[in-house]
Each structure stands twice: as structure tokens, then as C-alpha cells.
C-alpha positions in Angstrom: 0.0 0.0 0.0 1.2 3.1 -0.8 -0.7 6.5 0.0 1.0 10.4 -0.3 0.2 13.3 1.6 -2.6 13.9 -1.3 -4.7 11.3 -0.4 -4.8 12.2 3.3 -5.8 15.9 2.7 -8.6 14.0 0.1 -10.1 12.2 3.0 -10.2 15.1 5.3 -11.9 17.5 3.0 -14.1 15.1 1.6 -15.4 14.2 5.6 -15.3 18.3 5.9 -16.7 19.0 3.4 -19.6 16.1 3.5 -19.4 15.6 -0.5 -16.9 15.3 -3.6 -18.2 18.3 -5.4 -17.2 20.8 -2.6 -14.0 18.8 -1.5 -12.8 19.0 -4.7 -13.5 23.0 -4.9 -11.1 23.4 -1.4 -8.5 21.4 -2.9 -8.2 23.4 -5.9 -9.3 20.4 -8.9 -12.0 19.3 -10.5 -14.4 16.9 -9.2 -13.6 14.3 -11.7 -10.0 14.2 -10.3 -11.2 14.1 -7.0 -13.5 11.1 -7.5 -10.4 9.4 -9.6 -8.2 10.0 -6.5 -10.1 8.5 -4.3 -11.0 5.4 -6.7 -6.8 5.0 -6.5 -7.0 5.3 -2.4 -9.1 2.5 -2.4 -7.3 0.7 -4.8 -4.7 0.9 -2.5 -6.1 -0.3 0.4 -8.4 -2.7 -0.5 -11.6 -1.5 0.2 -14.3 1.3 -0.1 -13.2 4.3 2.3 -16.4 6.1 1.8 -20.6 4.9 1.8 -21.4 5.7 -1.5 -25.3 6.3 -0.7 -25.3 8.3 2.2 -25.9 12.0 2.0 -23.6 14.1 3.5 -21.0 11.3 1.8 -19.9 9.6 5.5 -16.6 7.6 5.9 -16.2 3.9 6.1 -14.9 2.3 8.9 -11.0 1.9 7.1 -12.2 5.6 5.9 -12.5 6.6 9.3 -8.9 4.9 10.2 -7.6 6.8 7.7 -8.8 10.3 8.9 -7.2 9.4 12.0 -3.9 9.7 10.3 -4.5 12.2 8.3 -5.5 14.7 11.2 -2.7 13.4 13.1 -0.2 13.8 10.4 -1.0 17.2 8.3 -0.9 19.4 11.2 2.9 18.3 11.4 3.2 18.2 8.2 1.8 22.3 8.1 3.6 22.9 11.5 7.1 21.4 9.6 6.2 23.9 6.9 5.4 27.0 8.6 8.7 26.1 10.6 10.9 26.2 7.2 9.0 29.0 5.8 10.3 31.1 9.2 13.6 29.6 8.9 13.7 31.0 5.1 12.4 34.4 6.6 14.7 34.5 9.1 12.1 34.4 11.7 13.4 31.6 13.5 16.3 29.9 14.2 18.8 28.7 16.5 21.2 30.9 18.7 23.3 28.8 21.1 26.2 30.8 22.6 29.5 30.0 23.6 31.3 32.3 25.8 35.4 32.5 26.0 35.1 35.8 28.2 34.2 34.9 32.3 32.6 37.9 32.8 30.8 38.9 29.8 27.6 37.1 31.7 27.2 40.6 32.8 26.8 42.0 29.5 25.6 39.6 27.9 22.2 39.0 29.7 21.0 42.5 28.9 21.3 41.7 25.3 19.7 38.3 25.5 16.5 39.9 27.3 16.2 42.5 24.5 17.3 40.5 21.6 14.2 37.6 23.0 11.3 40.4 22.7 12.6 40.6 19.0 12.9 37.1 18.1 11.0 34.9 20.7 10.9 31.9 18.3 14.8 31.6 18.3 16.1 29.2 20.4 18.9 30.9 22.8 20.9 29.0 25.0 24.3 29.7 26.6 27.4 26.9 26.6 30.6 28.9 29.0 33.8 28.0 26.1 35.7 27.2 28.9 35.6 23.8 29.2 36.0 22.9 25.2 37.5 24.5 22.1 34.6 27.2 21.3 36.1 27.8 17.6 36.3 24.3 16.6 32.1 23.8 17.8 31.3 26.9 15.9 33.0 25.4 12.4 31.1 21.7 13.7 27.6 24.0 13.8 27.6 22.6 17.6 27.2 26.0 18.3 26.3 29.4 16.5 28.3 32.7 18.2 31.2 32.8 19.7 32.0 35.7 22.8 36.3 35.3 22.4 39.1 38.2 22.6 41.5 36.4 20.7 40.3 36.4 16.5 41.6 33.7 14.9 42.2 33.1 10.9 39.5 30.6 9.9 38.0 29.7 6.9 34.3 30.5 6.8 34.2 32.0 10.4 33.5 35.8 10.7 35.0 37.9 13.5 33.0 40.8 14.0 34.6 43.5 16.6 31.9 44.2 19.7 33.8 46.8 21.3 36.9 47.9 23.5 37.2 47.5 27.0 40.1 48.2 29.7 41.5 45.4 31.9 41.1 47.9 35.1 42.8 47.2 38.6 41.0 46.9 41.6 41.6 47.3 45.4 40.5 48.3 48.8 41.2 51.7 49.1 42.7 51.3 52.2 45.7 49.5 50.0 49.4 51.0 49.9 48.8 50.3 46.0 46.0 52.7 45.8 48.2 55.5 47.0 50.1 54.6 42.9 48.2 56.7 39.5 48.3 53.3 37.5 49.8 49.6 38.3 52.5 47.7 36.4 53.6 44.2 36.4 56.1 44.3 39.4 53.4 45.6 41.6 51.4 42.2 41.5 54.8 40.2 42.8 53.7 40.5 47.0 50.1 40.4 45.8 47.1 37.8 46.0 45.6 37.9 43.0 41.9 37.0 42.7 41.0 35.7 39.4 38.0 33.8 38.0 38.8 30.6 37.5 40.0 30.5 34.2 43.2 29.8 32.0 45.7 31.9 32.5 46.7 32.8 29.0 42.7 34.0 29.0 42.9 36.4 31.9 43.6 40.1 30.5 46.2 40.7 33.6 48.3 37.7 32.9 48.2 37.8 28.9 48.8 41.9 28.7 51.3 42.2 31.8 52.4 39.5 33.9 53.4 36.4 31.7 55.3 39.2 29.1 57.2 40.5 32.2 57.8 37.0 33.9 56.4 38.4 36.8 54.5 35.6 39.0 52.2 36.9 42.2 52.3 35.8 45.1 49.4 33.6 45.2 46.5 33.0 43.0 43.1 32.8 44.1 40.3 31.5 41.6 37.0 32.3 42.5 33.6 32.2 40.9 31.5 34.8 41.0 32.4 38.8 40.6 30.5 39.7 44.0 32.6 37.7 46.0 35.8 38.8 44.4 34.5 42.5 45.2 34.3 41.4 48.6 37.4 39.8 49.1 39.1 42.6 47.4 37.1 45.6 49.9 38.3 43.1 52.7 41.8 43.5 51.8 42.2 39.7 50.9 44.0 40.9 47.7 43.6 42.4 44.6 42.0 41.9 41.4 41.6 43.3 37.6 38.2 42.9 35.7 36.9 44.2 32.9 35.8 48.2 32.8 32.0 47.0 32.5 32.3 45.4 35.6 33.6 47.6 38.1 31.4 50.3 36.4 29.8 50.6 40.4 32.7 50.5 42.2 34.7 53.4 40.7 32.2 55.3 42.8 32.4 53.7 45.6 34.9 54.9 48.0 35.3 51.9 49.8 37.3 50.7 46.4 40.2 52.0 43.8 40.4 51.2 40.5 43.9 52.1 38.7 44.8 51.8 35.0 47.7 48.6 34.3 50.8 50.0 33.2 51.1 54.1 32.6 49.5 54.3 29.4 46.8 51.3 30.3 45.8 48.0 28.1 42.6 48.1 25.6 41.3 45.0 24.5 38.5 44.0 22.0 36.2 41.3 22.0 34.8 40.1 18.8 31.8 37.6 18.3 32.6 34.7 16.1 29.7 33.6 13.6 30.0 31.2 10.4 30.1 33.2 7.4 27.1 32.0 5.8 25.4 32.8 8.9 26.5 36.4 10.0 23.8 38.7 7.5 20.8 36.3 8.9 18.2 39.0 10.5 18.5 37.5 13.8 22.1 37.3 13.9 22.9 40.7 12.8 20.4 42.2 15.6 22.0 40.3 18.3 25.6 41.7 16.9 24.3 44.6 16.7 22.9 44.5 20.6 26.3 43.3 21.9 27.7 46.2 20.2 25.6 48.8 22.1 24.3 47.7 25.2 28.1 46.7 26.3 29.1 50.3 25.6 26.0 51.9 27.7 27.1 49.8 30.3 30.6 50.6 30.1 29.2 54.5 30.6 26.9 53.8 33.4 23.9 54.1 31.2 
């Protein structure tokens, strides 16, 4: 037995419709065509779908079978449809994020809750790139952005610069090293740095000043979240550096200091990573366009 798509819409606007003459009018074809369809249906299956003699035209009992599938299987088969036409669009999509920056979180949620009330039939979700090679998932399609610092020269992936931001230092300001304009990489030797806990060769303070001047701290510690590393550093527990947009409510805060590394300071740029085929789709270029702005607001105390 074979039966298409065709025959099951035949069925259902045949039982709709209670005749052959007005079934055939929603379908778009003649009657004749309609009748020879369903003369081929039941070719098929072996036996009358329909009782010939009743008026409206009433299904059978394998008829009724039959419009069990169909009503189960069209509205998948429309869903499936109106689902490709949105992809084509650029309606819908899928926008899973991987994130080589520890705390771009604080950014980056401000642009996820105003890029959803644009695009609420994308599906967002966030994977941290610091447990697996974020570049090589984006080029699998295991993943569709990529947050990273560090631009790399791929085929087919686009790097598309968000913005600059300073590594900034950050201490009680009961410190000795608050008493200095800006902090270089001898001034971390006696020091207990507080980091989040990633790689070193990702952390700004390491990359930019300490590993270039072989300059090791005292002690490193790792910790999770940037509220507790505030209030480890006001406690005098040690110091820390974190991005510009973090500390944005500290620098006001009189309980803190915040100094520039090195006298003419470090400026990095974060870029967002996207497959080239991929980077002009409506959705996509919003959200770039999002993590190009609010960051910078942010940055300003907007």
C-alpha cells in the first residue's frame, strides 16, 4: 500500500466537506479528479473508504482509520512547513552561545533579554567556552556565536569586533597600591591575585602584563563569582583586575580603587565569532548589533 500526503488531505476535505463536489472546490481540482483519486485510495487499500449512498457522503470504517492519520499527520506536516518558511524568513532559528570571556555574563544578559522580545521563536541558550575548544564547535555547527578576545584566521568564520574595554585594577582603598596613578607588572609580585577561574593565558592581567614581564604573584586565588571577588578585594584579601564594564559601580564607591595597568593602560577588543554563511541572517545581525551597544552603555553607566 502506498498513499501520499494527497490522499490524506482528500479524505479530510471530503469528511469536511460532506461531498466530492465541494471537497474538490477546497483542494483546488476538479471533481472528476477528486472522485479518480479516491477510486486509487481505495485501490490501495483494498476496500471502499467512503458509503457511496449516504448524503452528506460519510466515511467507512478503514475511511474513518484513515482520517485518523490524516488529522494526526497534516498538522505536522503544516507545523514542519510554517517552521521552514520562518527559517527561510529569518524568523526563527537557532542561537546557542559560547562564551570564551568569564565575565561577559554581565553583559551579555541585557542583550539576550532585549534580543528575545525581538525574536521569541529563536532558540537561545548559553554553553561557558571554557571547558572545550569554542572555535572548533562553531566550524562543527555545535554552536552558532562565539564571545572570544582572541580572532583567529579561519576559513568560513567571521569575526566581527563588539567593542573595546580596559583590563582595570581593583583594590580596597585602604591599599598601599591605591596611593600609585596606574599599576604595572612588578606591583602584583607581593600580591594575592583573585581571578575567576579560568586559564591563564585567557585572563587580561596575565596575557597583557604579567606572563610578558615573567612576573609571578604571590598567590592566585580562583574564584567564581564577581561579588565575591569585590568582597574579598574591599576586605583587603587581595587584589583583582576585571573588565571596565564590571567595576562600572565601584569606581564610585569609596570603599574601592580602581587604577589603569601600566602608565598608558591595556585596551582590549572582544569580537563575536559567527560562520560566514550565517552572520547577515536578521536575527544574527540584531543580536551583533545588541552586543555592540548595550556593552558600551554599560561601560558608561547608562
Amino acid at each position: 500500500m502506498y498513499l501520499e500526503l494527497k490522499h490524506l488531505r482528500a479524505v479530510r476535505a471530503i469528511h469536511t466537506q460532506g461531498g466530492l463536489a465541494r471537497a474538490a472546490e477546497t483542494l483546488n481540482m476538479t471533481q472528476s479528479a477528486l472522485s479518480h483519486q479516491v477510486k486509487a485510495m481505495e485501490d490501495q487499500v483494498g476496500m471502499d473508504l467512503f458509503v457511496r449512498r449516504s448524503k452528506p457522503l460519510k466515511l467507512s470504517s478503514a475511511g474513518q482509520r484513515l482520517l485518523k492519520v490524516a488529522n494526526k499527520v497534516l498538522p505536522e506536516i503544516a507545523a514542519a512547513e510554517e517552521e521552514f518558511r520562518a527559517l527561510q524568513s529569518g524568523k526563527s532559528g537557532r542561537l546557542h552561545i559560547a562564551i570564551e570571556c568569564h565575565a561577559c555574563f554581565e553583559w551579555l544578559f541585557p542583550v539576550l533579554e532585549e534580543f528575545r522580545k525581538a525574536w521569541p521563536d529563536v532558540d537561545v541558550d548559553i554553553r561557558p567556552g571554557l571547558a572545550f575548544d569554542a572555535l572548533p564547535a562553531l566550524e562543527r555547527e555545535e554552536v552558532d556565536l562565539v564571545i572570544s578576545s582572541d580572532p583567529e584566521n579561519r576559513e568560513e568564520v567571521d569575526f566581527t569586533p563588539l567593542f573595546d574595554y580596559e583590563p582595570v585594577f581593583v583594590a580596597s582603598s585602604q591599599h598601599p597600591l591605591a596611593a600609585k596613578k596606574f599599576i604595572e607588572a612588578e606591583d602584583f609580585r607581593d600580591e594575592t591575585l583573585i581571578t575567576y577561574p579560568v586559564d591563564r593565558p585567557r585572563l587580561d592581567v596575565f596575557s597583557q602584563v604579567l606572563m610578558p614581564a615573567k612576573v609571578e604573584p604571590r598567590a592566585v586565588r580562583q574564584v567564581e563569582l564577581t561579588a565575591v571577588i569585590l568582597l574579598l578585594v574591599v576586605s583587603n584579601r587581595g587584589v583583582s583586575v576585571l573588565p571596565d564594564w564590571v567595576v562600572r559601580e565601584v569606581r564610585y564607591n569609596s570603599d574601592y580603587v580602581t587604577r589603569p595597568l601600566t602608565k598608558s593602560g591595556v585596551t582590549r577588543r572582544l569580537f563575536a565569532a559567527t560562520r560566514s554563511d550565517e552572520t547577515s541572517k536578521p536575527f544574527m545581525a540584531h543580536v551583533l548589533k545588541l552586543a555592540r551597544t548595550i556593552p558600551v552603555q554599560l561601560q558608561r553607566g547608562e
